[in-house]
C-alpha positions as CSV (number, residue, x, y, z in Angstrom):
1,X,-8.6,101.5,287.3
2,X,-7.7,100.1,284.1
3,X,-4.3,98.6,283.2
4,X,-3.4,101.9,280.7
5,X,-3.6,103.7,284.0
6,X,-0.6,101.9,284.8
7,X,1.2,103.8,282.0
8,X,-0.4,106.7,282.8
9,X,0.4,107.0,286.3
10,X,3.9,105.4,285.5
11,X,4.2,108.3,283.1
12,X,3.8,110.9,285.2
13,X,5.7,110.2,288.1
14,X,9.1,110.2,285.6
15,X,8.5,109.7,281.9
16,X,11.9,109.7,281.0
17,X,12.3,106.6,283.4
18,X,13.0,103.0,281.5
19,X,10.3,101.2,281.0
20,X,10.9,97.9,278.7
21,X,14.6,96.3,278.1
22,X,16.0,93.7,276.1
23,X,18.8,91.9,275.5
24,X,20.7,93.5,272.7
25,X,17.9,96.4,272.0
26,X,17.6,100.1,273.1
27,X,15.7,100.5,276.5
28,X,12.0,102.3,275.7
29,X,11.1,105.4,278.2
30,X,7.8,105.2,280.1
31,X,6.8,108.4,277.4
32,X,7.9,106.0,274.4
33,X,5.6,103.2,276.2
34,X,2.8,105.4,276.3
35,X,3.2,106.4,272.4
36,X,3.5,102.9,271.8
37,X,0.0,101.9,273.4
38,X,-1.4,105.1,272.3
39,X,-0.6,104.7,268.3
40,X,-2.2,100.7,268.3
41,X,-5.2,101.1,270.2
42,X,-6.4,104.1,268.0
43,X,-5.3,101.4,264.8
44,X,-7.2,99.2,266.7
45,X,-10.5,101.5,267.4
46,X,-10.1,102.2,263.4
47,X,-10.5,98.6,262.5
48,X,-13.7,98.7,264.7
49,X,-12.4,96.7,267.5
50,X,-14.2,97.8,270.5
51,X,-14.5,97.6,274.3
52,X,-15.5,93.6,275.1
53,X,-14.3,92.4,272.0
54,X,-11.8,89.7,272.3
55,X,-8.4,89.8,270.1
56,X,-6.3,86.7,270.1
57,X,-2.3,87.9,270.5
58,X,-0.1,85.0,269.1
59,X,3.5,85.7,269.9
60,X,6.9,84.4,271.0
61,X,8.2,86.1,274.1
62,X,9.9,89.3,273.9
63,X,9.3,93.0,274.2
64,X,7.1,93.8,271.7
65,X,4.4,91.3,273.4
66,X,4.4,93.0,276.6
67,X,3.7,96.0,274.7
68,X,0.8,94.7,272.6
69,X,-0.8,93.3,275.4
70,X,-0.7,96.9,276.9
71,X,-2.0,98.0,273.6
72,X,-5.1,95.8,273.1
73,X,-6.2,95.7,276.7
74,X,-6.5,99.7,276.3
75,X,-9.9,99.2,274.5
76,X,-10.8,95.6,274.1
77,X,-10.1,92.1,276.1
78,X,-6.9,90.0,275.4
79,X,-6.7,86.7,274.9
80,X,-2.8,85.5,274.6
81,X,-2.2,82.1,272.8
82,X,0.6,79.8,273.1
83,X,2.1,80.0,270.0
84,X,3.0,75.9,269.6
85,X,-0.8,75.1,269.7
86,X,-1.9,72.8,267.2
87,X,-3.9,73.5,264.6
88,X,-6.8,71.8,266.2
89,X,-6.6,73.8,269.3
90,X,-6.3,76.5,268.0
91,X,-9.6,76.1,266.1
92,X,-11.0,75.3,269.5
93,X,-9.9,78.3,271.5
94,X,-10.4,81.0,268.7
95,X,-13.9,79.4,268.4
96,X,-14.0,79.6,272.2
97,X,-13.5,82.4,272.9
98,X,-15.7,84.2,269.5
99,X,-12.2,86.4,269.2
100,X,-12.7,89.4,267.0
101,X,-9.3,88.9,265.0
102,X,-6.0,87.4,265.5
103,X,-2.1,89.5,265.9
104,X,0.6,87.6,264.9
105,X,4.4,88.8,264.4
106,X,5.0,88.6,260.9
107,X,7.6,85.7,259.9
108,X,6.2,83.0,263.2
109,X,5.7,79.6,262.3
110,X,2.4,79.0,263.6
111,X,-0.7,77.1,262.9
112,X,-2.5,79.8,264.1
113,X,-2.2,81.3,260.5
114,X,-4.2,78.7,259.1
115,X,-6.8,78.4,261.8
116,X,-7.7,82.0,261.4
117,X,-7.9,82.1,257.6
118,X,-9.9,78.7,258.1
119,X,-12.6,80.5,260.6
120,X,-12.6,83.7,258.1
121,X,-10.4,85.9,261.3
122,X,-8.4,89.3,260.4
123,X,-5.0,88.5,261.1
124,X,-3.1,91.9,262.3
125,X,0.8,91.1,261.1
126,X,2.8,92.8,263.8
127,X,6.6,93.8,262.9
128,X,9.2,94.8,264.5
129,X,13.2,95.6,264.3
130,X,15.0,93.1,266.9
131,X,17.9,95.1,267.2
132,X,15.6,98.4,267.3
133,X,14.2,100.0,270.5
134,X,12.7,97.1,273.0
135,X,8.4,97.2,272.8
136,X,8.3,99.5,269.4
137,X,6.3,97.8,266.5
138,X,3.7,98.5,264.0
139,X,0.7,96.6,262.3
140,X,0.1,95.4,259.1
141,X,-3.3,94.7,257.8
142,X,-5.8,94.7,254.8
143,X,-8.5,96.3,256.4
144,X,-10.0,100.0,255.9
145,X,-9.4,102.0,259.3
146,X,-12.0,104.4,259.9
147,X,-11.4,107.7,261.8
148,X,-12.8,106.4,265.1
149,X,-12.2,108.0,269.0
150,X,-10.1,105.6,271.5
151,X,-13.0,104.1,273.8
152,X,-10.6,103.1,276.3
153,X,-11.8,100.1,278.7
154,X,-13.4,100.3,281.7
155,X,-12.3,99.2,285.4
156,X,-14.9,96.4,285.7
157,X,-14.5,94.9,282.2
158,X,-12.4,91.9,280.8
159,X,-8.9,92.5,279.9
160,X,-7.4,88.9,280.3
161,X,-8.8,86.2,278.7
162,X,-7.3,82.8,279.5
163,X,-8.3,78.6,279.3
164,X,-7.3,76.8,282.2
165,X,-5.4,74.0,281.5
166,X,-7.8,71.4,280.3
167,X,-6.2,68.4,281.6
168,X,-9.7,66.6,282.7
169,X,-12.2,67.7,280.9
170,X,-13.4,70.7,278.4
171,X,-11.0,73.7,279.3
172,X,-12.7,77.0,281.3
173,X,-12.6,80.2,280.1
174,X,-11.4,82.2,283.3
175,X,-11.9,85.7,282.1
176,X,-9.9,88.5,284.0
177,X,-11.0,92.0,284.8
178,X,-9.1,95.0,284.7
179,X,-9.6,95.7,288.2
180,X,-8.6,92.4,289.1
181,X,-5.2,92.5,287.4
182,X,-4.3,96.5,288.3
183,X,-4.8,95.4,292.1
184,X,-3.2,92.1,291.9
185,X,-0.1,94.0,290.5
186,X,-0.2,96.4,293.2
187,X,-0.5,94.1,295.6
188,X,2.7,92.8,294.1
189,X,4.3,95.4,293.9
190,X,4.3,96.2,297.7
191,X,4.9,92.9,299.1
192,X,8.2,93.1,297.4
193,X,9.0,96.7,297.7
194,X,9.3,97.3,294.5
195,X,10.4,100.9,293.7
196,X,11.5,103.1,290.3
197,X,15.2,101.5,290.9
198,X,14.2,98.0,290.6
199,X,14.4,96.0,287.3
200,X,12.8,92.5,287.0
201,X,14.6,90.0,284.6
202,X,11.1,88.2,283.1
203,X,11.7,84.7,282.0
204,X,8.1,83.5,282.0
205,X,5.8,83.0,279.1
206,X,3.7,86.7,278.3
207,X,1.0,84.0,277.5
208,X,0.4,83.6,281.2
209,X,0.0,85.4,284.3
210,X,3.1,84.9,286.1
211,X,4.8,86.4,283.2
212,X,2.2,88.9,282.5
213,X,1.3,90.1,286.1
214,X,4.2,88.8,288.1
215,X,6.8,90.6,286.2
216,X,5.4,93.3,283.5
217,X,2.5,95.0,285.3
218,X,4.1,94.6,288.8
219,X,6.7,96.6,287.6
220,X,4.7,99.0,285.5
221,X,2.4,99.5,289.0
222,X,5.7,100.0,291.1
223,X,6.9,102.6,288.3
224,X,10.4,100.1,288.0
225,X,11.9,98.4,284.8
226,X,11.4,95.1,283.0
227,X,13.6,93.2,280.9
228,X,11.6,91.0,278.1
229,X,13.8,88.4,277.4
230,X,13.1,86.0,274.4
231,X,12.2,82.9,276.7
232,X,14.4,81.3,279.0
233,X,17.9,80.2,278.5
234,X,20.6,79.1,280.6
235,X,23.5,79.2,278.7
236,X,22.8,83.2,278.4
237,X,20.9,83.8,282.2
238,X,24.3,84.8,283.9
239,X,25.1,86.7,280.9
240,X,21.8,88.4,281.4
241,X,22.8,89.5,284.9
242,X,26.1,90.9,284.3
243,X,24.8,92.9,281.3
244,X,21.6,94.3,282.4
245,X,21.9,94.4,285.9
246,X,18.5,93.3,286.8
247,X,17.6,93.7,290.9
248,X,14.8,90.5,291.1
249,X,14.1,87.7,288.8
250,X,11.0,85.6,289.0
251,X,10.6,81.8,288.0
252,X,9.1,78.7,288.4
253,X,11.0,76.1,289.9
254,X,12.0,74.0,287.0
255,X,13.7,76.8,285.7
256,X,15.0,77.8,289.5
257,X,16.5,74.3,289.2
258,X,17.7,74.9,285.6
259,X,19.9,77.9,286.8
260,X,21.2,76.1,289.5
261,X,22.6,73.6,287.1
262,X,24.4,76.1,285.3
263,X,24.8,77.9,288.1
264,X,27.5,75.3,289.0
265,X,29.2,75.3,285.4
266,X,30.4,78.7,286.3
267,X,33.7,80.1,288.2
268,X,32.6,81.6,291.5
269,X,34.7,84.6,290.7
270,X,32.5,85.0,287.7
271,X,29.5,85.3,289.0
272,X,28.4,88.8,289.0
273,X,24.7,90.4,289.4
274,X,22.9,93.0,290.7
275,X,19.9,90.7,292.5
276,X,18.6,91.7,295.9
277,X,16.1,88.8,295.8
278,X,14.5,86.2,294.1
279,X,10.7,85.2,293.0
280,X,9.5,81.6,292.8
281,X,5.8,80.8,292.2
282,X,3.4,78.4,290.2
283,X,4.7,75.8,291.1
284,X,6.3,74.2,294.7
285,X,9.2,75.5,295.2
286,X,11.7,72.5,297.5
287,X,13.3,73.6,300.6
288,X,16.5,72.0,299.1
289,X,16.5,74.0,296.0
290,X,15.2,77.2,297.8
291,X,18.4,76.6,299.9
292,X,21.1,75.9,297.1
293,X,19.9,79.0,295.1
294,X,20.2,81.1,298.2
295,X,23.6,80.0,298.2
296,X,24.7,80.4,294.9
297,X,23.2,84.2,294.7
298,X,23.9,84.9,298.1
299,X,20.4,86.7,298.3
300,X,17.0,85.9,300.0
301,X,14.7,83.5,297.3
302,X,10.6,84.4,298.3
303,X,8.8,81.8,297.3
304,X,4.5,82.8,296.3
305,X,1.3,81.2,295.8
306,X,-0.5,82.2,292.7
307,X,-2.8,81.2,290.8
308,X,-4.7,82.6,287.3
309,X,-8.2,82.6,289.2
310,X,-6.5,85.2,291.3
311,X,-4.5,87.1,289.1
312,X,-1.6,85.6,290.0
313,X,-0.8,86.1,293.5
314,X,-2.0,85.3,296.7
315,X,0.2,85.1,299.7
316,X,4.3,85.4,299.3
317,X,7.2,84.9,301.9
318,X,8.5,88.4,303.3
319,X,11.3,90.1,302.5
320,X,14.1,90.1,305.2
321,X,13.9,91.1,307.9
322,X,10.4,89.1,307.8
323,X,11.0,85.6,308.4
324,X,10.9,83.4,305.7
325,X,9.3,79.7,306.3
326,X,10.9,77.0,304.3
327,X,8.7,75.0,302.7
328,X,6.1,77.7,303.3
329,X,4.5,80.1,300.5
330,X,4.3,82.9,303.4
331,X,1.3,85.3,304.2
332,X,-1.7,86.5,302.3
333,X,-0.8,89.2,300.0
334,X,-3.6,91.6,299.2
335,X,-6.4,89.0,299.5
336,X,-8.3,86.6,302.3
337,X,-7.2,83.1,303.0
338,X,-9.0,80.5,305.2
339,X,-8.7,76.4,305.3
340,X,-12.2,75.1,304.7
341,X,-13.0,71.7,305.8
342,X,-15.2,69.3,303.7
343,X,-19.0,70.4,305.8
344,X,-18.0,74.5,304.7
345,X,-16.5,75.5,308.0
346,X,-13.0,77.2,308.3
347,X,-10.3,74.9,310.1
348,X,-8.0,76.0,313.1
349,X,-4.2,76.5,312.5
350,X,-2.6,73.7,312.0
351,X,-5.1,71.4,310.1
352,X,-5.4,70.3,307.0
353,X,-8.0,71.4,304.7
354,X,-8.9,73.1,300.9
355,X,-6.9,76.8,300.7
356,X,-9.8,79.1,299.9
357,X,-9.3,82.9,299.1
358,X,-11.9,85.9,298.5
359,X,-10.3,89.4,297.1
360,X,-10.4,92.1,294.8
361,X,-8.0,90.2,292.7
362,X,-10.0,87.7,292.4
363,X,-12.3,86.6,289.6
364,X,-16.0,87.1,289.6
365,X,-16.5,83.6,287.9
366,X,-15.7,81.3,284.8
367,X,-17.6,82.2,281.6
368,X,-20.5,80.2,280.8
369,X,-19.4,77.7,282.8
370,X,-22.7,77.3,285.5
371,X,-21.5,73.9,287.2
372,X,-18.0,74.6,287.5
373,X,-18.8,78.2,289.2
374,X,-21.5,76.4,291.4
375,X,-18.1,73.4,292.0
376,X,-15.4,76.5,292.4
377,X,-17.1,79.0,294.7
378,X,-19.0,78.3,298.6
379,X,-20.2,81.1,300.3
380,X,-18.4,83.9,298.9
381,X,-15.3,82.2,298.5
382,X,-13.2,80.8,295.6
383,X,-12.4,77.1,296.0
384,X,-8.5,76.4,294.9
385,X,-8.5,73.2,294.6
386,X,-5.6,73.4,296.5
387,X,-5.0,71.1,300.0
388,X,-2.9,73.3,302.8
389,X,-2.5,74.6,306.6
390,X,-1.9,78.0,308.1
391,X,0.4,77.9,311.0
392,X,-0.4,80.3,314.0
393,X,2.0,82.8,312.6
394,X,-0.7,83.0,309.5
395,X,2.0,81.3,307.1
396,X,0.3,79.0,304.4
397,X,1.1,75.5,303.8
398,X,0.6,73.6,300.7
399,X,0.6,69.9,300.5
400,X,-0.7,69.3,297.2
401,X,-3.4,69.4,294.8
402,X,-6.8,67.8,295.2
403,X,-6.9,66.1,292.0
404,X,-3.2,65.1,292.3
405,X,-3.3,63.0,295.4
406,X,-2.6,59.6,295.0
407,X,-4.8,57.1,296.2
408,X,-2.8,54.1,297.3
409,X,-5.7,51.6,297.8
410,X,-6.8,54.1,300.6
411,X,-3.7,55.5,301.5
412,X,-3.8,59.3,300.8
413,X,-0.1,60.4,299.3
414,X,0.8,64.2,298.4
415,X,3.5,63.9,295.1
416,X,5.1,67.4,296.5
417,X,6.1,65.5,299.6
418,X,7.9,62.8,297.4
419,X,9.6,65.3,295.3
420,X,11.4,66.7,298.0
421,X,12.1,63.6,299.6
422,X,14.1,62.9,296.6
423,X,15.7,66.1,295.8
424,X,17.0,66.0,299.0
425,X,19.4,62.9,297.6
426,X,22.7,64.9,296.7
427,X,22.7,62.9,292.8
428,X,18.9,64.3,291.9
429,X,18.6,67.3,290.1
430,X,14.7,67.3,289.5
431,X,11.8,65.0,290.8
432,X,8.1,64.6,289.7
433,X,5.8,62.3,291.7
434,X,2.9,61.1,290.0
435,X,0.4,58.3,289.6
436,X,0.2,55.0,287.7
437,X,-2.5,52.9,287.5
438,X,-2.6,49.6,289.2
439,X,-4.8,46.4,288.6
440,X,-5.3,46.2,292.5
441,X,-4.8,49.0,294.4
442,X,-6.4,51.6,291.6
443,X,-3.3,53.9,291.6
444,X,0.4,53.5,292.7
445,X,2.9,55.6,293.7
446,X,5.8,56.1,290.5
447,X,8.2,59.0,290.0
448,X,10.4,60.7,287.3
449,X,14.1,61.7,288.1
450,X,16.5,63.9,286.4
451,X,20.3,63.2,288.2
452,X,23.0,65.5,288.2
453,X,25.2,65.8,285.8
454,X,26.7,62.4,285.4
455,X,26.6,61.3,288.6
456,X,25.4,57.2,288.2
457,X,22.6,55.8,290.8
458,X,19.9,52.5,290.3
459,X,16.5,52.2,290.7
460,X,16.7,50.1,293.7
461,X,19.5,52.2,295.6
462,X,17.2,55.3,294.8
463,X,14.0,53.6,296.3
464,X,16.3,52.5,299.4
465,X,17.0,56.1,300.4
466,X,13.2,56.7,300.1
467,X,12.4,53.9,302.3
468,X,15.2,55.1,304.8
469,X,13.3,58.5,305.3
470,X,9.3,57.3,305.0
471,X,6.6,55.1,305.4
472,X,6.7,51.7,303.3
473,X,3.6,53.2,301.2
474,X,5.5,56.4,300.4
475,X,8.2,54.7,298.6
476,X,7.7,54.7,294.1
477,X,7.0,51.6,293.0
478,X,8.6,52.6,289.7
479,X,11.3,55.2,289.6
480,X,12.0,56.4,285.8
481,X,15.3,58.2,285.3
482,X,14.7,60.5,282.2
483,X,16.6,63.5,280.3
484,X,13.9,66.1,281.3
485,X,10.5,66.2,283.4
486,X,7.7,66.5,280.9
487,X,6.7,70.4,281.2
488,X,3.8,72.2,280.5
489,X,3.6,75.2,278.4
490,X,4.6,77.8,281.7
491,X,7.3,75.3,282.8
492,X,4.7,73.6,285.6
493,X,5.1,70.2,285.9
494,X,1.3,68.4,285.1
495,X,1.3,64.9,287.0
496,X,-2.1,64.3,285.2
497,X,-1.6,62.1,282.8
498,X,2.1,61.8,283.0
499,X,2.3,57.8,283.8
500,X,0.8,57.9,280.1
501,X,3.2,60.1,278.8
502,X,6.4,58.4,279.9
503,X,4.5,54.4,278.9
504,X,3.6,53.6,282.5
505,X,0.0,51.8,282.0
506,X,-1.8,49.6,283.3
507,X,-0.1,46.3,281.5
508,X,2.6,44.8,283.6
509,X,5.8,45.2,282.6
510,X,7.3,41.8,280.6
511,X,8.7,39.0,283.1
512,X,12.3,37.7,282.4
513,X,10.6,33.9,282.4
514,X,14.5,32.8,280.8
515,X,15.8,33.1,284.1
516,X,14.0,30.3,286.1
517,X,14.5,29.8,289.7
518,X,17.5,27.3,290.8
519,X,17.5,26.4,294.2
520,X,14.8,25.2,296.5
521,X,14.2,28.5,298.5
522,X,14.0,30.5,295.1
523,X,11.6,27.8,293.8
524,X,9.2,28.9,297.0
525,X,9.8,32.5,296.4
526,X,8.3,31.9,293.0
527,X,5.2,29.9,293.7
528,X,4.4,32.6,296.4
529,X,4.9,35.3,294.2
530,X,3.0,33.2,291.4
531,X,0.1,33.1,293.8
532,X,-0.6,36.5,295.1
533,X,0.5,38.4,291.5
534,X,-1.9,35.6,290.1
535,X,0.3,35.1,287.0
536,X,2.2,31.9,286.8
537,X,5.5,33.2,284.5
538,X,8.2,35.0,286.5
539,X,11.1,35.2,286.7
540,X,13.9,34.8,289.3
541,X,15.2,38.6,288.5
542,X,11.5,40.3,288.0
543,X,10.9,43.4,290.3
544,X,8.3,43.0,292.9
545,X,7.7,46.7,292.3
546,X,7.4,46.7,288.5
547,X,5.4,43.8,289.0
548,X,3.0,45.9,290.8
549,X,3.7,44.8,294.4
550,X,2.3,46.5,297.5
551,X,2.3,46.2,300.6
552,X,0.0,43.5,301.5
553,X,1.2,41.0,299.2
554,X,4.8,41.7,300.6
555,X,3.6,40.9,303.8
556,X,1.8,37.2,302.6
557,X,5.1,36.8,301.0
558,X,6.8,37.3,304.4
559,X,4.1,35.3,306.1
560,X,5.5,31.8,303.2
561,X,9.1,32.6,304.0
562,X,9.0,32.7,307.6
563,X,6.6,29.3,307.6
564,X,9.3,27.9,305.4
565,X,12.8,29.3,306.8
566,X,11.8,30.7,309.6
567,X,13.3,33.7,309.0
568,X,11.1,36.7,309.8
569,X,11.8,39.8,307.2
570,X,10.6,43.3,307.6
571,X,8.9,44.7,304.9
572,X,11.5,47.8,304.3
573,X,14.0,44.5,303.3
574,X,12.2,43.8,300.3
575,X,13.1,47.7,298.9
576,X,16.7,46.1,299.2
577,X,16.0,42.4,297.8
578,X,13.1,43.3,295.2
579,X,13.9,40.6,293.3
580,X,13.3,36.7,293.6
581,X,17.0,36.1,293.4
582,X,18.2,38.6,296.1
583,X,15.4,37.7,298.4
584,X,16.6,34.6,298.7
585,X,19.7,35.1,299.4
586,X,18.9,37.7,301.8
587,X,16.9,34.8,303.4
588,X,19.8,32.5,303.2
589,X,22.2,35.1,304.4
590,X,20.2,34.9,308.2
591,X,19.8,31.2,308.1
C-alpha cells in the first residue's frame, strides 16, 4: 500500500467526511483532499518528476503542507526541510540528498531560496489563500509541463526522506518507505481507537514524523479529521479546543509542559474541550507532568515510544480500561521489542539492556551509510540506541539514551532520572540533565531549570532537595536556572552539546580571591581545598561544586576537618555548606 491509498480508501468509506481543518479556514472534504493530491501530482508528472526522485518541501506548518506532502509522495519521495536552516545546511542536505527540485510557499523567508538558485534547483512557488479552504493551493513555476500519465509510487519505494539529527558526526539519511509509514499509521490508528468521529489537534512540526505520521496519516488511515495548526501556541491552545472541538491532541513534553503553564492562567470554569485523551511521545514524558495534565483535562494522557527509524511509533500505553504504567511508554504497538544485552542475547524482564525492535514499520537501512547499518542493526534487529526494561506485564521501560549517559568518573547516571527528580520540586516547571565536562572525573553531572512562574529558589536549596531524594553522585554539580530549555527543531530537548550552549566548559568558573579566609578554621578549609583543587587562589565564598568538586575530594576534605576539629561531617552536609565560609561554621556550630 502506498500513502495515496490512504485517501483513496478514506475516500470511499465517506467522501463527504472532513478531512483537513484549520484555525480560521473552511474544513476540506476527503473528495476535496483527493482533488487536491490528484491536480499536483499530475503538475508534478508534467514537470518530469518521477517515481524515486526526491523533491525538497520547505514550509511553515499549516494545512497546505500536510497536503503537499500527500501530493508529492503520490509519485516521487519527500524530503521535508526545516524551514530556519541556514544557508549552509541547506546546501548540505539538498546536495545530500541529489533532490530533483525544491517547493516553497511563496512569500517565506528562507535561505532555502538562495541555496536552490545557488545549486541550479527548480523552485515550485506554492500559494495559497489563508482564509480560503484548509489544504487547497496551487503551484507556480517556469517550467514547460508536458502531457505525462500519473506514475503513482509503489508500496516498497521511498516516500520519506529524513537526516537524523547530526549531533555527533555527519547526519544519516534514513529513508522511509511507503509501506513502512501506511502500517505504522495503522498501527496507530488502532492502538488509539481512532474512528471517523475523532479529530486530532496537530501541533508538531509537518517536517517530522510525529507530526507527519502521529497526527496526519494516523488520522487519514483511521478515516478521522485533523486540524493543521500553524505551529504551537499557548496563548491560542485553549482557544483551539473550544473552537474546533478536537477529540486527542498529540505533543512532546515540552509543549505538554507549556500547556500546563497556561493551563493554570485560566478560570477552571473556562476550560472547555472536547478531549477523550491525550498523546505524548518523542521525548520522556515525567510522571509529575503526566499527572498534572491528567488533572487539568480530566482525561487519560498515553504516553508512546517512537522513533523516525520506525516510522514513528513503537509501543504506547493503553487506553482505559488498559492499565496505564507511569513512567512507562506501554506495550509494543504493531512491531517486536526485546532488551538485548551487550554479547547479542535478549535479557529477562526486569533487566536492563539496549531496546531493540524488528517490524514492518521499520526501515530497511540508512542510505549509503555501510558502517552505521553494520553499527545499527544485529541479527535482524534495529539497534535504538535506546537503554530500557520490560516488566513481566510486557510494558517498556526507558532509562535513557546510550550516548546521553553520564559518566561520572565511572559512575553511570541516566539525565531522565534527574529530570524528574527535579520536576517533582513543586517551584520547577521544566528540567534538562545533561553533561559538563570535568578536568578530573571526564564528565559531571549539571542541569538546566525553568521555575514556575515567579516562584524564587537558589542553587544550593535546589541541589539540597536533590541530595534529600538520591545518591551523593546523582546530585548537579551546577544547576543553571534559565528562561527556556534549549529545544531542538521538533521541541526534543538535545543534551549533546548543551553544557556548550549554555557556557558550561571545561575552564573553572572565576574564584572570589577578594574574600580571603578570616579565622583559623576557614584558613584550614582553604589550604585543603587549595590542595586537592590544585589551585592556590580561593576564595572563602567559592562553590565546591562550581569549582568542580566530587565526591572524593569532599571526602579528603572531611578526612582534614575531622583531624583538625574532630568533627566528623557526612558528605550530604557539604550540599548544605558548599562554601568555605558555611563549612566552617557548620563545623563550628557542632564544636
Amino acid at each position: 500500500m502506498n500513502i495515496f491509498d490512504l485517501v483513496r480508501q478514506s475516500e470511499q468509506r465517506d467522501p463527504d467526511r472532513l478531512a483537513i481543518l484549520a484555525p480560521g479556514m473552511t474544513p476540506l472534504t476527503v473528495r476535496e483532499l483527493k482533488t487536491q493530491v490528484l491536480e499536483t501530482a499530475g503538475t508534478l508528472a508534467g514537470l518530469g518528476i518521477r517515481r524515486g526522485d526526491r523533491v525538497s518541501l520547505v514550509m511553515p506548518n499549516g494545512p497546505e503542507m500536510a497536503s503537499a506532502f500527500l501530493a508529492v509522495t503520490a509519485v516521487a519521495a519527500c524530503a521535508p526541510l526545516n524551514p530556519a536552516y541556514s544557508l549552509e545546511e541547506f546546501k548540505f542536505y539538498l546536495t545530500d540528498l541529489n533532490a530533483k527540485a525544491v517547493i516553497i510557499k511563496d512569500g517565506l523567508s528562507t535561505q532555502a531560496i538562495p541555496a536552490a538558485q545557488a545549486l541550479g534547483l527548480p523552485i515550485l512557488w506554492l500559494s495559497a489563500d489563508e482564509q480560503g479552504k484548509a489544504g487547497v493551493f496551487s503551484l507556480q513555476h517556469d517550467g514547460t509541463l508536458k502531457d505525462e500519465p500519473i506514475d503513482f509510487a509503489r508500496a516498497d519505494e521511498t516516500a520519506l526522506v529524513l537526516h537524523t539529527s547530526g549531533t555527533t558526526g555527519r547526519p544519516k539519511i534514513v529513508p522511509i518507505a511507503h509501506s513502512n509509514i501506511t502500517i505504522s499509521a495503522q498501527n496507530i490508528a488502532k492502538s488509539l481507537a481512532l474512528t471517523a468521529q475523532d479529530r486530532c489537534l496537530n501541533v508538531m512540526p509537518l517536517f517530522h514524523v510525529h507530526g507527519l505520521i502521529g497526527a496526519v496519516l494516523s488520522s487519514l488511515a483511521a478515516g478521522s479529521s485533523v486540524i493543521c495548526t500553524r505551529g504551537f501556541d499557548s496563548t491560542q491552545f485553549f482557544g483551539w479546543l473550544s473552537e474546533l472541538s478536537p477529540t486527542w491532541y498529540t505533543a512532546v513534553p515540552t509543549l505538554h509542559q507549556a500547556v500546563l503553564a497556561q493551563g493554570k492562567k485560566c478560570a477552571p470554569n473556562t476550560l472547555r474541550h472536547s478531549l477523550r485523551f491525550i498523546r505524548s511521545s518523542s521525548s520522556p514524558l515525567s510522571p509529575e507532568t503526566a499527572k498534572n495534565i491528567e488533572e487539568l483535562f480530566s482525561v487519560p494522557i498515553l504516553e508512546a515510544y517512537g522513533m523516525t527509524e520506525a516510522a514513528h511509533q513503537m509501543a504506547v500505553n493503553p487506553l482505559p480500561p488498559g492499565q496505564r504504567k507511569a513512567g512507562s511508554v506501554g506495550k509494543a504497538a504493531g512491531c517486536r521489542i526485546q532488551i538485548m544485552g551487550e554479547t547479542g542475547r535478549f535479557l529477562e524482564h526486569g533487566q536492563n539492556g539496549e531496546i531493540v525492535i524488528q517490524g514492518e514499520n521499520v526501515i530497511s537501512g540508512y542510505e549509503n551509510n555501510a558502517k552505521a547499518n553494520q553499527d545499527s542493526f544485529r541479527d535482524g534487529w534495529f539497534r535504538t540506541g535506546d537503554q530500557g526494561c520490560l516488566d513481566a506485564d510486557g510494558y517498556l521501560f526507558i532509562n535513557g539514551r546510550t550516548k546521553e549517559m553520564i559518566n561520572r568518573g565511572g559512575e553511570k547516571i541516566f539525565p531522565r532520572e534527574i529530570d524528574e527528580l527535579l520536576l517533582r520540586h513543586p517551584k520547577v516547571q521544566q528540567a534538562a540533565a545533561f553533561a559538563m565536562p570535568h578536568p578530573t572525573l571526564g564528565e559531571d553531572l549539571a542541569a538546566a531549570v525553568v521555575l514556575e512562574g515567579e516562584e524564587k529558589i537558589s542553587e544550593k536549596e535546589l541541589r539540597q532537595y536533590v541530595a534529600g531524594q538520591a545518591a551523593y553522585f546523582k546530585v548537579p554539580a551546577r544547576i543553571l536556572f534559565v528562561e527556556r530549555i534549549p529545544l531542538g527543531p521538533t521541541g526534543k530537548i538535545q543534551r549533546v552539546g548543551l553544557a556548550e550552549k549554555l557556557g558550561l566548559g571545561i575552564a573553572i568558573p572565576p574564584q572570589d580571591s577578594l574574600l580571603q579566609p578570616n579565622t583559623p578554621l576557614e584558613q584550614m578549609i582553604q589550604a585543603a581545598w587549595a590542595e586537592v583543587f590544585d589551585r592556590q587562589q580561593i576564595g572563602r565564598n567559592d562553590d565546591f561544586f562550581a569549582l568542580g568538586g566530587n565526591s572524593i575530594q569532599a571526602m579528603q576534605i572531611i578526612a582534614r576537618i575531622r583531624d583538625y576539629s574532630k568533627v566528623n561531617l557526612l558528605f550530604t552536609e557539604f550540599f548544605t555548606a558548599p562554601t568555605i565560609a558555611e563549612l566552617a561554621e557548620l563545623v563550628e556550630s557542632k564544636l
